[in-house]
N, C-alpha and C positions, 0 to 999 in steps of 0.2 A: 504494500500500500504506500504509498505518496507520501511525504511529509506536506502539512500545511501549505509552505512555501511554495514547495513544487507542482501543489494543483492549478490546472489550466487557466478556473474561476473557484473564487471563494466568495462563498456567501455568508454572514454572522448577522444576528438578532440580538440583542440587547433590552433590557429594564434599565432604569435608575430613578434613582428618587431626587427630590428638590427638595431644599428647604430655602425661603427667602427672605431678610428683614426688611421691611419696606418703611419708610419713615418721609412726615414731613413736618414742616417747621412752614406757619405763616408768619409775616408781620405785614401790620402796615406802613403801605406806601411812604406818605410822606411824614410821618413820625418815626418809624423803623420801632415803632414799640412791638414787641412779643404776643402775639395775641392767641397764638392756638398750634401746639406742637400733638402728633401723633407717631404711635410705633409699632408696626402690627408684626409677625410672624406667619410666614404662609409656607402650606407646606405639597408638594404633589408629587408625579408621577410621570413616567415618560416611557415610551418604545420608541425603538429603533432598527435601522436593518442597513447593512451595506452589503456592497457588492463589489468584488473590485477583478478586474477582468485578468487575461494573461498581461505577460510582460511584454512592452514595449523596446525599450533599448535600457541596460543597463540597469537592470532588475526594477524598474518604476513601472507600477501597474497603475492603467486609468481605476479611477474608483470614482462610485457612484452610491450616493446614502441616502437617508431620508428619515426624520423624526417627528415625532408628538408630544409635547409636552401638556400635559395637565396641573394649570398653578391655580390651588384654591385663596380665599380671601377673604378677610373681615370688614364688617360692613365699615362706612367713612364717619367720620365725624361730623356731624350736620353741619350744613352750607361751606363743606370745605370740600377745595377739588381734591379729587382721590384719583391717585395710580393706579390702583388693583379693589375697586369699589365691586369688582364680581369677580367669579374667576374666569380664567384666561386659559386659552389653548394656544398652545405658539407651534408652527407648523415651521420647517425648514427638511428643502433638498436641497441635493447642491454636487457638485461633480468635480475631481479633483488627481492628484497621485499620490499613490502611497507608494514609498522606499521603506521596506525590512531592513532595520539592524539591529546588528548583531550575529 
């Protein structure tokens, strides 16, 4: 059987988890006085998969991935704008090369 490296195309699947502090801090404008700071913790989940094809020249193989990320959220502080007021799904593919080393 093949080692890893020497297969024609590899394909790998992945989990991972998220954890993220999300913070903000108002003031106002033209006083700069302090009027309302928040700090929340969020936490999610993600899948993933690549793909990365044979080798090109000099052991660099095109690779081709794709993820999901799911980030949950605590609700906002009223009348403040909120970064993560719900939760979020963040989606990324993307195409590139991998070189093994070692």
């Amino acid at each position: 059987m093949a080692s890893w490296d020497e297969r024609p195309l590899q394909v790998g699947v992945y989990v991972s988890g998220i954890t993220a502090v999300l913070s903000q801090s108002l003031k106002q404008r033209e006083s700069g006085t302090h009027v309302d700071s928040s700090r929340a913790r969020s936490f999610g989940f993600g899948v993933g998969g690549e793909m990365r094809l044979p080798s090109v020249i000099a052991g660099l193989r095109p690779l081709i991935y794709g993820q999901v990320e799911r980030m949950g959220a605590k609700t906002c502080v009223p009348d403040a704008t909120c970064f993560f007021g719900e939760p979020r799904t963040v989606k990324a593919v993307g195409a590139g090369v991998a070189w093994p080393v070692g």
